[in-house]
Every structure is written in structure tokens, then in C-alpha cells.
C-alpha positions in Angstrom: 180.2 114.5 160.0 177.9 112.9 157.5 174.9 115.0 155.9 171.5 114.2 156.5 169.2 112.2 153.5 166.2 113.6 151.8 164.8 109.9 153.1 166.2 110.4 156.7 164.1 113.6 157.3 160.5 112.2 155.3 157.4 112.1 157.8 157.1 108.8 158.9 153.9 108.1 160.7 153.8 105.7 163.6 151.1 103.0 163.6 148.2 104.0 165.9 148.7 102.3 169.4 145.9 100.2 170.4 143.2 102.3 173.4 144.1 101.8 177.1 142.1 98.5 178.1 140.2 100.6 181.0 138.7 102.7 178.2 137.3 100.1 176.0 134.7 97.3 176.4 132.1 97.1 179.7 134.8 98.6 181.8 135.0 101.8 179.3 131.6 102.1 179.6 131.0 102.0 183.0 133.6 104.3 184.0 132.6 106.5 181.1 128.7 106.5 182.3 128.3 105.4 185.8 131.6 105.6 187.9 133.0 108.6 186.1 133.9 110.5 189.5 133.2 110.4 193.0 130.0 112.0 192.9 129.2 109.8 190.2 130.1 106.8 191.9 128.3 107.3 195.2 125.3 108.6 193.2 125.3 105.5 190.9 125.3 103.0 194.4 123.1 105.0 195.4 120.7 104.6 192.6 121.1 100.7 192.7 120.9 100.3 196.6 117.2 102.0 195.5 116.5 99.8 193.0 117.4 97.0 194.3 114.8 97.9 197.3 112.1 98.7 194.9 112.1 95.2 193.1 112.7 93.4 196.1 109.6 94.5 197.2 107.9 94.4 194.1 109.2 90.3 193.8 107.8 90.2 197.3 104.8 91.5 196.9 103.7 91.1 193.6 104.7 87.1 193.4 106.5 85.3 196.6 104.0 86.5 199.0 101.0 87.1 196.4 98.0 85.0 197.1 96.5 83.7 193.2 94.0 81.7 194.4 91.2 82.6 197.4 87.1 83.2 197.6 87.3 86.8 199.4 89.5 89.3 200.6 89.5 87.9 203.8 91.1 84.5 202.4 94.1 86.6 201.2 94.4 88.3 204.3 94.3 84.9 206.3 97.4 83.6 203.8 99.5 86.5 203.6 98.5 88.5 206.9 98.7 91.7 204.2 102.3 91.5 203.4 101.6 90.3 199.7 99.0 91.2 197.0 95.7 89.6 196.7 95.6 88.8 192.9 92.9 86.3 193.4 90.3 89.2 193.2 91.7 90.6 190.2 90.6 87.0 188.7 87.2 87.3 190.4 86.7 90.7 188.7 88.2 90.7 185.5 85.4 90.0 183.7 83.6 93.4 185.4 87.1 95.3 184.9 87.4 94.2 181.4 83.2 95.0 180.1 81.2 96.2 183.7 78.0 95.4 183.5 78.0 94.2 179.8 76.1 90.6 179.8 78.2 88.1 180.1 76.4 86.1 177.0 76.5 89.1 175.1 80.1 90.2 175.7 81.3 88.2 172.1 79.9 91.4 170.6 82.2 93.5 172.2 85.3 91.2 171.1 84.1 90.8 167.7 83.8 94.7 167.4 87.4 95.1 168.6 88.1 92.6 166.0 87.2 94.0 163.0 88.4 97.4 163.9 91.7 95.9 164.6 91.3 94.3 160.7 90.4 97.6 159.6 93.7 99.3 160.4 95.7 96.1 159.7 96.0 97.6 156.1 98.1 100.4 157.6 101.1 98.5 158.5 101.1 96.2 155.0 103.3 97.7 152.0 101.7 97.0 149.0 98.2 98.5 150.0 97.7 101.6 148.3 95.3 104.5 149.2 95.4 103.8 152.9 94.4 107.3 153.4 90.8 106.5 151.9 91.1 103.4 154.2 91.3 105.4 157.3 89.4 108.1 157.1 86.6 105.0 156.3 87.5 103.3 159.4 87.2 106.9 161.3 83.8 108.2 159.9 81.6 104.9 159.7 83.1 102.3 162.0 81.4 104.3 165.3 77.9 103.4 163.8 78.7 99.7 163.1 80.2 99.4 166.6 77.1 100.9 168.0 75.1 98.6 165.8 77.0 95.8 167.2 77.2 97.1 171.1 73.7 98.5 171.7 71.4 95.9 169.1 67.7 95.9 169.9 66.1 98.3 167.0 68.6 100.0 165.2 66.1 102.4 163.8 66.8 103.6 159.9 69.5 106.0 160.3 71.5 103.3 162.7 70.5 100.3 160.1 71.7 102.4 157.2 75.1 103.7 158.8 76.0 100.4 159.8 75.4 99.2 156.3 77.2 101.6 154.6 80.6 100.9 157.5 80.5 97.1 156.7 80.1 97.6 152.8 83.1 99.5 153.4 84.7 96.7 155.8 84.3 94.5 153.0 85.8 96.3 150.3 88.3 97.4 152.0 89.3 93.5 152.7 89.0 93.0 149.0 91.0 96.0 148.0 93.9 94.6 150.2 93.4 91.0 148.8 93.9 92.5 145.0 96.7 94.6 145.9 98.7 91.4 146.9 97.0 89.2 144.7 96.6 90.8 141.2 98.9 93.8 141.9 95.8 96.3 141.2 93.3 97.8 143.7 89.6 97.2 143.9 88.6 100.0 141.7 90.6 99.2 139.0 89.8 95.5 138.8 86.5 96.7 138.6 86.6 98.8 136.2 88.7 96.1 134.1 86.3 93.1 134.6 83.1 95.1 133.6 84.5 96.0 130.2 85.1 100.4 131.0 88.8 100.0 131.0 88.5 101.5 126.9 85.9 103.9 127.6 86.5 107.7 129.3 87.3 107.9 132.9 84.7 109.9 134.0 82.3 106.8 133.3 84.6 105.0 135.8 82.6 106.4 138.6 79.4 104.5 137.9 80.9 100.8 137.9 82.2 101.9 141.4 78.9 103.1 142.0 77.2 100.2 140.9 79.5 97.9 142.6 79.0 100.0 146.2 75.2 100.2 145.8 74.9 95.7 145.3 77.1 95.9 148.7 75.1 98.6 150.1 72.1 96.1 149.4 73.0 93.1 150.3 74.6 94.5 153.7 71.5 95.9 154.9 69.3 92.6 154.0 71.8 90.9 156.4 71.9 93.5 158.8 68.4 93.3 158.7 68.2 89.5 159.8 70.4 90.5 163.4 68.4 89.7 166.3 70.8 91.2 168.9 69.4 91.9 172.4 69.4 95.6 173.0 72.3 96.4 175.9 71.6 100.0 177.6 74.6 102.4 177.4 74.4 102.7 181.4 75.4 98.9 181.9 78.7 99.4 179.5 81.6 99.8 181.8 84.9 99.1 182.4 87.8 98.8 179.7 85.6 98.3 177.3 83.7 102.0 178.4 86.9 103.5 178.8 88.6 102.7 175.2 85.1 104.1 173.4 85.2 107.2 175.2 88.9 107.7 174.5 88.8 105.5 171.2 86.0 108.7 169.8 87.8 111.4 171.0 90.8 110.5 170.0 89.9 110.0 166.3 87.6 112.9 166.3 90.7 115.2 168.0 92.9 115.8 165.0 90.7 116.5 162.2 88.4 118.9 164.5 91.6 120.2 165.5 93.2 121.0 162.1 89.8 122.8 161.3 90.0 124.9 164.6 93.3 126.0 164.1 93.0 126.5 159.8 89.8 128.9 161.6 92.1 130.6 164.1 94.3 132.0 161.4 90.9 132.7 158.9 91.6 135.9 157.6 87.7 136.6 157.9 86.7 137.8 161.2 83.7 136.1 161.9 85.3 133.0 161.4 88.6 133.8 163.3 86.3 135.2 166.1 84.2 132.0 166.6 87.2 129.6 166.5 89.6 131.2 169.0 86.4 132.1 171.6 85.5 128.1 171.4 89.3 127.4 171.5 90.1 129.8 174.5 86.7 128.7 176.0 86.8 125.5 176.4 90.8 125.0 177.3 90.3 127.4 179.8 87.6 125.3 181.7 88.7 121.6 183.6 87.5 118.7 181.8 85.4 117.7 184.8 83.5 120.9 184.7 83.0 120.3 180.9 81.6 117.0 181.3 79.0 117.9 184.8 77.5 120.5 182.2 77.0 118.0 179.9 75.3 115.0 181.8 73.5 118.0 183.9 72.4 121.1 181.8 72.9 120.0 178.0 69.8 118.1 178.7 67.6 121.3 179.8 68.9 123.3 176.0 67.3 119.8 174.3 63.3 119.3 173.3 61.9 117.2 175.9 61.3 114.8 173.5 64.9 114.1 172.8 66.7 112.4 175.9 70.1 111.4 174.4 72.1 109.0 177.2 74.5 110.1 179.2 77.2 108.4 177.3 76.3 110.4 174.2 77.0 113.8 175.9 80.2 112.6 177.6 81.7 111.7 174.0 80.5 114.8 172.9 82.3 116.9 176.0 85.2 114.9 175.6 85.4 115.5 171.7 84.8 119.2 172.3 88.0 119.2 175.0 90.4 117.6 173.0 89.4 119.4 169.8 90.1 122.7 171.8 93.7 121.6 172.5 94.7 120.0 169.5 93.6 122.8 168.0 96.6 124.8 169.5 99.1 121.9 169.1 98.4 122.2 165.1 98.8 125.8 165.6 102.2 125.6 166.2 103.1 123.3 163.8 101.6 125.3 161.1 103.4 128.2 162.4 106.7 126.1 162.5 106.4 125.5 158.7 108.5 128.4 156.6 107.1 131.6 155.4 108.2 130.4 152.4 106.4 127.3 151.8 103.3 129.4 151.9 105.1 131.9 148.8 106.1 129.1 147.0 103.0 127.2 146.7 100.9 130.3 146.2 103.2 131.1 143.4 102.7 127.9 141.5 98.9 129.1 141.9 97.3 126.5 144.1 94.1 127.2 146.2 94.3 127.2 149.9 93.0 123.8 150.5 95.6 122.6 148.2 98.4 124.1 149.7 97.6 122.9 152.7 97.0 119.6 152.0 99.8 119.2 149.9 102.3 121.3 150.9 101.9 122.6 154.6 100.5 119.7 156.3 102.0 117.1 155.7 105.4 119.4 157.2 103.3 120.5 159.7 101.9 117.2 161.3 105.7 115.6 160.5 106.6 118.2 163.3 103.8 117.7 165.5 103.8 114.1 166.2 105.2 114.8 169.3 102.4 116.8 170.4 99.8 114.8 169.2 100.9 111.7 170.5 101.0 113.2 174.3 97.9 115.2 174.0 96.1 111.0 173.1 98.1 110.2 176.3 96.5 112.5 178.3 92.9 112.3 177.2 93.3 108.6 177.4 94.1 109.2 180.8 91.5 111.9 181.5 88.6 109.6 180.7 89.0 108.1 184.1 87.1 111.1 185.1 84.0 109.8 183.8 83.7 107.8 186.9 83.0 110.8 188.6 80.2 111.5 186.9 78.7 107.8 187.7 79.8 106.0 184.3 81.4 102.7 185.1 84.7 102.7 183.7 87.8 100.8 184.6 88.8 102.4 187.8 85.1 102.8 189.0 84.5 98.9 188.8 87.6 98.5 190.5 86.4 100.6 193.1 83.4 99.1 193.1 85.4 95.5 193.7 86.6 96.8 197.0 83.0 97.8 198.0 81.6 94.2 197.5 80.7 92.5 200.8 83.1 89.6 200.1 86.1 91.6 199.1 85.6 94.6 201.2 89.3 96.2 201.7 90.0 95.1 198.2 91.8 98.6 197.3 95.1 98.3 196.2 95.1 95.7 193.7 92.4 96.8 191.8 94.7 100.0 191.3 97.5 98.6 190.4 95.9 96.6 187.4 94.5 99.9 186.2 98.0 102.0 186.2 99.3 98.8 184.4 97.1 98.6 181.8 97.0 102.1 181.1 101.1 102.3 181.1 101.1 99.5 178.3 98.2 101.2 176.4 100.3 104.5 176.8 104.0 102.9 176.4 102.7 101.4 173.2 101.2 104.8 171.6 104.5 106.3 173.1 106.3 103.6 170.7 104.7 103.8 167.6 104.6 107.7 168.0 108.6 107.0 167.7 108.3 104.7 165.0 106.3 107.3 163.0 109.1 109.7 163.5 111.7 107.6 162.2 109.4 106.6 159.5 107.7 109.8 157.8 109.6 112.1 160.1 112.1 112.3 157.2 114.8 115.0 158.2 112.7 116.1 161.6 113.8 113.0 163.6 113.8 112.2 167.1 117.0 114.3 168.5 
């Protein structure tokens, strides 16, 4: 009998044997995700037997049996006898969906104020831009008064002429800050510093070239302010879209830094303070928005000298500011109270002052946790606006109310409806995307999971 080697009895391993086809590849997947069982299986049919009837509808609906091209309602109903949509009218009244009762001959204003707002944030999304903070919180505070400018015209009156100087000074210089970043590499206030000769001289002199340089815009943007000979457009004509985005466009912008103030207030450690901001916290997300907004339009006025009769525009921005403060508030509550004990020690222990350890140290943890939160509370006070309608403003869905009510497209219900939802699910779907992009971006280690 012959002894076993030392190389007989070594480990040899055997070369990994390929998956099983069925586990691999489309059919891998879809046994793995959709036919993983019997349950599975029936309930996946089932699921596509459902789909399948909901598009075929929609395809019949919506296109084969949609009618693109008629005079009234009763046109559509003649071509389709009802069993497709009537998307004619939705051509007829796009113009009243889009801006209501804004004049047709004046409705450029409306575009170009869209416009430069939309140029005003482009700066967020390019690289080499530097202090985009300072560019936003410009486009927050001051764009609302060159927008009004632009949407109401008539007399501006001083305060309105001055505001709207002071936003397009900043338009401007934040367009030239952006072209030096990519042009010379340095910002505005540096090249201006650098071309008038105070590079050498101490920094704190710095301020009066920028001064200088803000006052000649500030000038010359109120002499051509000055020459604008814009019909006035009442606030109770705006309507549709256009209504709808201001309202939500305001409160939005004015939610998160009233918020952060609410809830810094909440957790005050002086009493009167602490007092104030959880009462007008607790009060006014305790009370429906709709209730909030008939005491605005109805008895805000009678608390007002009689000489002051602000529209009723004015006091539904200022009802839905107040209601979206309230609940942000408690959404930067718990973020704040999600940041570690810790943090707090550690930053008081290198000596920093409250407002710099929460703008630097807290904060920025805090609102990495809460974009969530923040993102579906915009969501939901984007959709809440369309309770302004109730209240007589003509927004989106009220003019497309108002469509069905016309004499020639009486019955004209549905349609108008269903070009509402879909603009407001893309308007949604794309906050709901770049709330995700955010997190990826500056979510750093609190990722979407």
C-alpha cells in the first residue's frame, strides 16, 4: 500500500462554476422581482392587466379620440360624442390659464420678470461662481420689489422706485460678478478694488470702492427706472399660473428663513421670547389655511387706519407667509434637535457666540438633515395656494373653472382639471428631483437611504 504525499493532501480549490442561466440576465431578474412565487406571479399579472387598462384609456382618451381643433364645447362633443377629451379648449384658454386677466399687450412683462429671476439663480448651478450665498439671499430680499415694479407699473411711488433700483443694481452686478469669475478668475469686488488702485492700501478702505461703485449703479438704475412708462395692472386682474407661482413663489422663499428664526425662538432660553414664538407657532398650525386666509381678506382690513386699504393680494401673501412660517418652523426644530449634544459642547468650547455656532456649525448639519422636510412642506404649500380661489383670486384652477362656465364651452370640466394636476405634478416632480439632487450633493454622509 503506498503512503499518501504531502502534495496529494494540499487544498486544492476548484474554479468557481459559472451561475445557473435562470438566475442571471432579464430572466434572473424577473423571477428575482416580479415572478418570485405564486402570489407574486398572480399579483404581478395582476398589476399589468391594470396597467395596461389604465393607458389604454389614457391613449384613448387623451390622443386617438381627443378632439385638438373645435370653436366650443359643443364642437368636441359633436366629434367625439364624449368618449375623448376636448383639448381644443385648453388652446382657447391657455392664455387665461397661463396669466387670467393680465392684458394681453402687457403680458411680456410677466415673461421678462420670470426671465431675469430665472438668470438670477442661474449662478447657482455654475462652479466657478463664488459667494452664491450673497447671490441668493439678493435674489430673495429685493427681487419681489422689482417684480412688482415690473407686474403692477403705473406710479411706483418712492419707496417702490427705490426698491426696484436697488434689486436691479444688484441684477447687474451680480451678472458682472459671474462674467469675472469665468473671465478674469476674480469676483466683482476684487476687480474693483484692483482697477481703482486700493489693492496696496488697508482693507478696511475696501468698503468705500464697493460703496462707490454700488451708489453710480444705484444712480443710474433709478434715472432709467425713472423713464418706464408701464401701464398700471391692478392686482385683482392677475390670475392664473402666473397668480399662483407669486403666491407660492413668496411664501416659499419667505418659509425657511422665518422658519429658522421661529424655531432658534422656540428653544430661546428667555421666556418672553420662547413664549411668543411657540404661541404664534402652535397658533397658527393649529388653524386651516382657509381660515387663515378669510381673516385676512375679511377682518385684517377692520385692525388697519382707513386710510390704508392694502389689496387683497397683499394680505393673502401675508397669510400664506405666516402659515408656512409656523410649520417650517417645527420642521427646523427637529433638525436642530437631530444635530448632537455635542456639536453644541464643542463649538461653545472653541468660544464662539451663538449666532456663530449656528451658522457655522449647527445649521449647516441641521438643514443637510432636513431637506427632506423642507422640500415636502414647498410641495404642499404649492399646492395649498389653490385655495386662494376660494377666496375669489383668480388662480389656475379658478380660470379653469371659469372656462367651463363660458357660454360657448359650458360642460368644459374635465380638461381644464386635468391640465392643472399636470402642471402642478411637473412643478412638484421637479422640486421632488432636485430635493434628491441636493441630497446627493451637500447631503455628504446623510444620503438618501
Amino acid at each position: 500500500m503506498t503512503d499518501a504525499t504531502q502534495s496529494d493532501t494540499a487544498f486544492r480549490p476548484k474554479p468557481s462554476l459559472p451561475p445557473p442561466p435562470n438566475t442571471v440576465g432579464v430572466i434572473g431578474w424577473l423571477r428575482k422581482n416580479l415572478f418570485g412565487g405564486p402570489v407574486d406571479a398572480i399579483l404581478t399579472l395582476l398589476g399589468i392587466y391594470v396597467v395596461y387598462l389604465i393607458l389604454q384609456f389614457a391613449v384613448e382618451y387623451g390622443i386617438l379620440n381627443a378632439v385638438w381643433t373645435a370653436d366650443t364645447y359643443r364642437e368636441c362633443l359633436d366629434i367625439n360624442k364624449g368618449e375623448g377629451a376636448c383639448w381644443a379648449g385648453i388652446g382657447a384658454w391657455f392664455n387665461g390659464m397661463m396669466y387670467g386677466r393680465y392684458p394681453d399687450e402687457e403680458q411680456w412683462r410677466v415673461n421678462l420678470g420670470g426671465i431675469i429671476l430665472l438668470l438670477w439663480l442661474i449662478p447657482f448651478w455654475l462652479p466657478k461662481v463664488t459667494g452664491k450665498i450673497q447671490v441668493g439671499m439678493s435674489a430673495v430680499l429685493t427681487f419681489p420689489f422689482l417684480g412688482s415694479a415690473l407686474f403692477i407699473g403705473g406710479d411706483l411711488g418712492i419707496f417702490l422706485h427705490v426698491m426696484a433700483a436697488i434689486a436691479l443694481t444688484l441684477f447687474v452686478s451680480v451678472w458682472l460678478h459671474v462674467t469675472l469669475c469665468y473671465v478674469a478668475g476674480k469676483s466683482l469686488p476684487q476687480t474693483l478694488v484692483s482697477v481703482t488702485g486700493f489693492a496696496d492700501k488697508d482693507d478696511r478702505l475696501h468698503k468705500y470702492v464697493l460703496m462707490g461703485a454700488f451708489g453710480i449703479g444705484f444712480v443710474l438704475a433709478m434715472i432709467y427706472i425713472g423713464t418706464w412708462e408701464l401701464q398700471e395692472v391692478p392686482t385683482t386682474i392677475w390670475g392664473g399660473l402666473f397668480l399662483t407661482l407669486v403666491i407660492s413663489g413668496i411664501g416659499i422663499a419667505s418659509a425657511l428663513p422665518n422658519g429658522i428664526l421661529l424655531a432658534l425662538g422656540r428653544r430661546s432660553k428667555m421666556p418672553v421670547i420662547r413664549v411668543f414664538c411657540t404661541a404664534f407657532i402652535e397658533l397658527f398650525r393649529s388653524v386651516p389655511l382657509i381660515t387663515i386666509l378669510f381673516m385676512a381678506v375679511t377682518m385684517m382690513p377692520l385692525f388697519l387706519p382707513v386710510e390704508i386699504n392694502p389689496p387683497k393680494l397683499a394680505m393673502v401673501i401675508v397669510a400664506v407667509c405666516i402659515f408656512a412660517a409656523a410649520y417650517m418652523a417645527e420642521t427646523v426644530r427637529g433638525g436642530l434637535q437631530a444635530v448632537s449634544k455635542g456639536q453644541y459642547e464643542a463649538a461653545q468650547a472653541m468660544g464662539l457666540s451663538f449666532w456663530k455656532m449656528m451658522a457655522l456649525i449647527v445649521m449647516p448639519q441641521a438643514l443637510k438633515l432636513m431637506i427632506p422636510n423642507i422640500v415636502g412642506s414647498f410641495m404642499g404649500l404649492m399646492k395649498d395656494t389653490t385655495l386662494v380661489s376660494i377666496i375669489g383670486l383668480y388662480d389656475i384652477l379658478l380660470m379653469g373653472k371659469a372656462a367651463g362656465q363660458n357660454p360657448s364651452w359650458l360642460g368644459f370640466h374635465t380638461e381644464p382639471l386635468l391640465f392643472t394636476a399636470a402642471i402642478f405634478f411637473v412643478l412638484c416632480f421637479a422640486m421632488s428631483k432636485y430635493s434628491q439632487h441636493l441630497e446627493r450633493t451637500i447631503g455628504g454622509g446623510y444620503g438618501r437611504r
